[in-house]
C-alpha positions as CSV (number, residue, x, y, z in Angstrom):
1,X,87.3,50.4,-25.7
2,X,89.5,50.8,-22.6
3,X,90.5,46.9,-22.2
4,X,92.3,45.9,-19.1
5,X,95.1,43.5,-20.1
6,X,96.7,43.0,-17.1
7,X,94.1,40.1,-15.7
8,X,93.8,36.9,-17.8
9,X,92.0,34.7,-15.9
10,X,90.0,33.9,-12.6
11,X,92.5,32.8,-10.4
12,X,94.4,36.1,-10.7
13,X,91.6,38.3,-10.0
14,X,90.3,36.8,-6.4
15,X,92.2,38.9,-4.7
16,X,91.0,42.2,-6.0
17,X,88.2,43.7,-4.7
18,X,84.8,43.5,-7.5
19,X,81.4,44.4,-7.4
20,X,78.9,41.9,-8.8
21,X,75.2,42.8,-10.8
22,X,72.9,40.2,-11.0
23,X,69.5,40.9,-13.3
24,X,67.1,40.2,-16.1
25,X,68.3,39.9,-19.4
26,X,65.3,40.7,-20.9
27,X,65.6,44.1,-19.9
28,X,65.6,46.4,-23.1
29,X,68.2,49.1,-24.0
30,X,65.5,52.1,-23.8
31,X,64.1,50.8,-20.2
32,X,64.4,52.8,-17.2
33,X,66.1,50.1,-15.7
34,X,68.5,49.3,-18.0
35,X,69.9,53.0,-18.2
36,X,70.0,53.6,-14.2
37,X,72.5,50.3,-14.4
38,X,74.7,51.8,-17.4
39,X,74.8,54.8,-14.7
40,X,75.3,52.7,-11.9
41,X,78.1,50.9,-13.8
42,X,79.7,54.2,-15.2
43,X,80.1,54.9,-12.0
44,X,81.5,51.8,-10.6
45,X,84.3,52.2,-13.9
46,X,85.2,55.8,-13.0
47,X,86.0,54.5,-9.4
48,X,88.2,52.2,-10.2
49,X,86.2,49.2,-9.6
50,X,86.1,46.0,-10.9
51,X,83.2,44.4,-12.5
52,X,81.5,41.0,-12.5
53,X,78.2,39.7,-14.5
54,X,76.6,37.0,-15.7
55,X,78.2,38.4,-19.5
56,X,75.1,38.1,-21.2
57,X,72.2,41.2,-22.9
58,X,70.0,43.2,-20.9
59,X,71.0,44.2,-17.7
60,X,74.2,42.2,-18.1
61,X,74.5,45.0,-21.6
62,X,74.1,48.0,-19.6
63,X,76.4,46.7,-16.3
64,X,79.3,46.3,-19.1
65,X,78.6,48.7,-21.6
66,X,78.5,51.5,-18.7
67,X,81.3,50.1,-16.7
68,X,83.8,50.3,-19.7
69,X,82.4,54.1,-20.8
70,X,83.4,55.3,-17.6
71,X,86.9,53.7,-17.1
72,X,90.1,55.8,-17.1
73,X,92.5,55.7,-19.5
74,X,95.0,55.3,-17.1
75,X,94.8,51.6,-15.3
76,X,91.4,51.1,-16.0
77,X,89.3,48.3,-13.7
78,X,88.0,45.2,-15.4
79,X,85.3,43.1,-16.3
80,X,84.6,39.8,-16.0
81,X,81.7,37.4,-17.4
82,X,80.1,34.7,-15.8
83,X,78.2,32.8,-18.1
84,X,75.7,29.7,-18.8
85,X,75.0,27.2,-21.4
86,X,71.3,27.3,-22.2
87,X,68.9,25.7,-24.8
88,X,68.4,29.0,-25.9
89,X,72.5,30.1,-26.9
90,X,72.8,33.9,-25.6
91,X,75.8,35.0,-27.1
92,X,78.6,36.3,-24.8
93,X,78.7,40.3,-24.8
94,X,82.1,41.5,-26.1
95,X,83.0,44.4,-23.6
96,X,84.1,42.0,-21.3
97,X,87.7,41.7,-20.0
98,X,87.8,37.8,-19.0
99,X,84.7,35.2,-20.2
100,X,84.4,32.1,-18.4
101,X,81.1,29.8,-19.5
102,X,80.0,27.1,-17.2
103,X,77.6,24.3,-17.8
104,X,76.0,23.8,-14.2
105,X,74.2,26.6,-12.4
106,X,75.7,25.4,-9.4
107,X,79.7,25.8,-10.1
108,X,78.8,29.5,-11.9
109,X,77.1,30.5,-8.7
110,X,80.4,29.1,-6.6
111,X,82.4,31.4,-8.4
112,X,80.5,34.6,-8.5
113,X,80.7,34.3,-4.6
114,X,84.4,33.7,-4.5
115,X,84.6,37.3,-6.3
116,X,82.0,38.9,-4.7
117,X,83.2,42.1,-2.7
118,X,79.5,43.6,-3.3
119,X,76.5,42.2,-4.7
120,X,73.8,44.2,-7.1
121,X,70.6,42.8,-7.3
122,X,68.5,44.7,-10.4
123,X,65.1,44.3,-11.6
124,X,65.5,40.2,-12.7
125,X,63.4,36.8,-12.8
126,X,63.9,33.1,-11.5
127,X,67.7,33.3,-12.4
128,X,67.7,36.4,-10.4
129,X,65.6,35.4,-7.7
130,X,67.9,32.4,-7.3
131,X,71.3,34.3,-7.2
132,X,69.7,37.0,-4.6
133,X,68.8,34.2,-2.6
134,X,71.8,32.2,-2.8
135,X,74.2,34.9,-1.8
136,X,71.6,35.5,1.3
137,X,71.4,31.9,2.7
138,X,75.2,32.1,1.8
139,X,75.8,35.0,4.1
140,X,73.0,33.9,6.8
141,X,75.0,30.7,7.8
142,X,78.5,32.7,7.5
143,X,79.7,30.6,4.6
144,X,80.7,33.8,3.1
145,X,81.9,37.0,4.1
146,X,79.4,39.9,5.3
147,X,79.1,41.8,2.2
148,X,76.6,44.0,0.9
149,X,73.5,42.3,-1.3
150,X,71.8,45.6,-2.3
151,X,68.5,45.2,-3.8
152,X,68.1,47.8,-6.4
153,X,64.9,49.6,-7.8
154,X,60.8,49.7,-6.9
155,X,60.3,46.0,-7.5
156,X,62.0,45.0,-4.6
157,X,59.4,47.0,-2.6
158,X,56.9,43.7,-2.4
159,X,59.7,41.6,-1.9
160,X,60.6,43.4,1.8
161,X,57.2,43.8,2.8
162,X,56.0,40.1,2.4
163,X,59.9,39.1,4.6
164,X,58.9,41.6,6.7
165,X,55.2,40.7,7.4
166,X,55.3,37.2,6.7
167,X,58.8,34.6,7.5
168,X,59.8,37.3,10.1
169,X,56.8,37.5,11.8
170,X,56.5,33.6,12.3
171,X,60.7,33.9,13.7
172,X,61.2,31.8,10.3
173,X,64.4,34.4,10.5
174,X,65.9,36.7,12.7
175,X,65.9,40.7,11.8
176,X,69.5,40.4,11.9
177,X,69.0,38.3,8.9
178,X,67.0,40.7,7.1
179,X,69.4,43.4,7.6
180,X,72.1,41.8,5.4
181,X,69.6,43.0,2.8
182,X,70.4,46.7,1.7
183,X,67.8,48.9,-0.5
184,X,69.0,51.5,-2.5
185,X,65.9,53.1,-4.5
186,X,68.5,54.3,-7.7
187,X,71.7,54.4,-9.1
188,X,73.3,57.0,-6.3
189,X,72.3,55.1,-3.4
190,X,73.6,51.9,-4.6
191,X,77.3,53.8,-5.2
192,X,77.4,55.0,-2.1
193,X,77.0,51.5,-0.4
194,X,79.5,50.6,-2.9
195,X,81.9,53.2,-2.0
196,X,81.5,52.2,1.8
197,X,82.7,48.6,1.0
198,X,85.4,49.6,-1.1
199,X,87.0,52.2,1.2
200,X,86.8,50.0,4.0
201,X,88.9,47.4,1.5
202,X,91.3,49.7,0.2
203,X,91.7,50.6,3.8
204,X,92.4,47.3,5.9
205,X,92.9,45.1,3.1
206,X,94.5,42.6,5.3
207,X,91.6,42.4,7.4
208,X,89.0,42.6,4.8
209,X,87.1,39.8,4.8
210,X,87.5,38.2,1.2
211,X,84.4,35.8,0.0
212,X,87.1,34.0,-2.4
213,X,89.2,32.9,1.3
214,X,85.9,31.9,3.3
215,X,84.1,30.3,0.5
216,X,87.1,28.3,-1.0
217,X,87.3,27.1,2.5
218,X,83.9,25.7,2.2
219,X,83.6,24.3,-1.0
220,X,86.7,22.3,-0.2
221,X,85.6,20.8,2.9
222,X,82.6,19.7,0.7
């Protein structure tokens, strides 16, 4: 395992730039799904990039597992955990660089968007229904930064149709809304959004608009 000892805790990794998948845990180690994340997270490893989760199985597994298989040896990115204490205990996945576990949905959902450079919305359920649509409402009323919420895989399909057809049509949003929503149909697409983001941060890193500098903002005027 290429750990990354460099980062201990939260407060030291704001400022770096990480990419954030949210999705089902239910999803099983031989589904489609779950493999096109471990590519999708090799990827994001081999770039450089740091990771963020919600540190449980499933698509959480794959995001980690992949991430750390394709890390350099060399100054390898990191991953960090953002877990939950549920009636049902999931135990925290071990290929994980920093774990944090919260006990309101609430504050974990405040911190994923302080970190959030780019967001990964996989194949998921109510918990991942909730964190696509937080981020969304988040970005819609410019408490965060403009960042990329990519929805990932054929579910999503239904999803865009019934905005589309449905709360657009009746103006209960504007298209400009909708078009904070990215699709990316597999594991490529998504990385090269990705990329996009992170070139443009590695680029003009002063100007870069950093979720952890607009959000903190907000949640202390609360």
């Amino acid at each position: 395992m290429k750990k990354n000892n460099k980062v201990k805790s939260l407060k030291q990794a704001l400022k770096d730039f990480h990419v954030t998948i949210f999705g089902s845990a239910r999803i099983k180690e031989g589904d489609p799904e779950y493999k096109e994340i471990y590519k999708l997270a090799r990827m994001i490893g081999k770039n450089g990039i740091n990771l963020v989760t919600g540190g449980g199985p499933g698509v959480m597994r794959a995001a980690n597992t992949g991430h750390i298989a394709g890390r350099e040896e060399s100054d390898p990115p990191y991953a960090i955990g953002l877990g939950i204490k549920l009636p049902h205990e999931q135990r925290v996945d071990p290929y994980l660089d920093i774990k944090v576990k919260f006990t309101r949905f609430s504050e974990r959902l405040d911190n994923f968007m302080l970190l959030s450079n780019a967001i990964i919305v996989a194949p998921g359920g109510i918990g991942t229904m909730l964190e696509l649509f937080f981020s969304w409402q988040l970005m819609q009323v410019k408490h965060t930064c403009s960042i990329p919420i990519i929805l990932l895989g054929k579910q999503w399909h239904g999803l865009l149709k019934w905005l589309k057809e449905v709360p657009l049509k009746r103006r209960f949003f504007n298209r400009e809304d909708l078009e904070l929503l990215f699709y990316a149909e597999n594991s490529k697409q998504a990385m090269e959004i990705v990329s996009d983001a992170y070139k443009h941060f590695k680029e003009d890193k002063k100007d870069f608009c950093l979720n952890y500098k607009k959000y903190k903002k907000h949640l202390e005027g609360k």
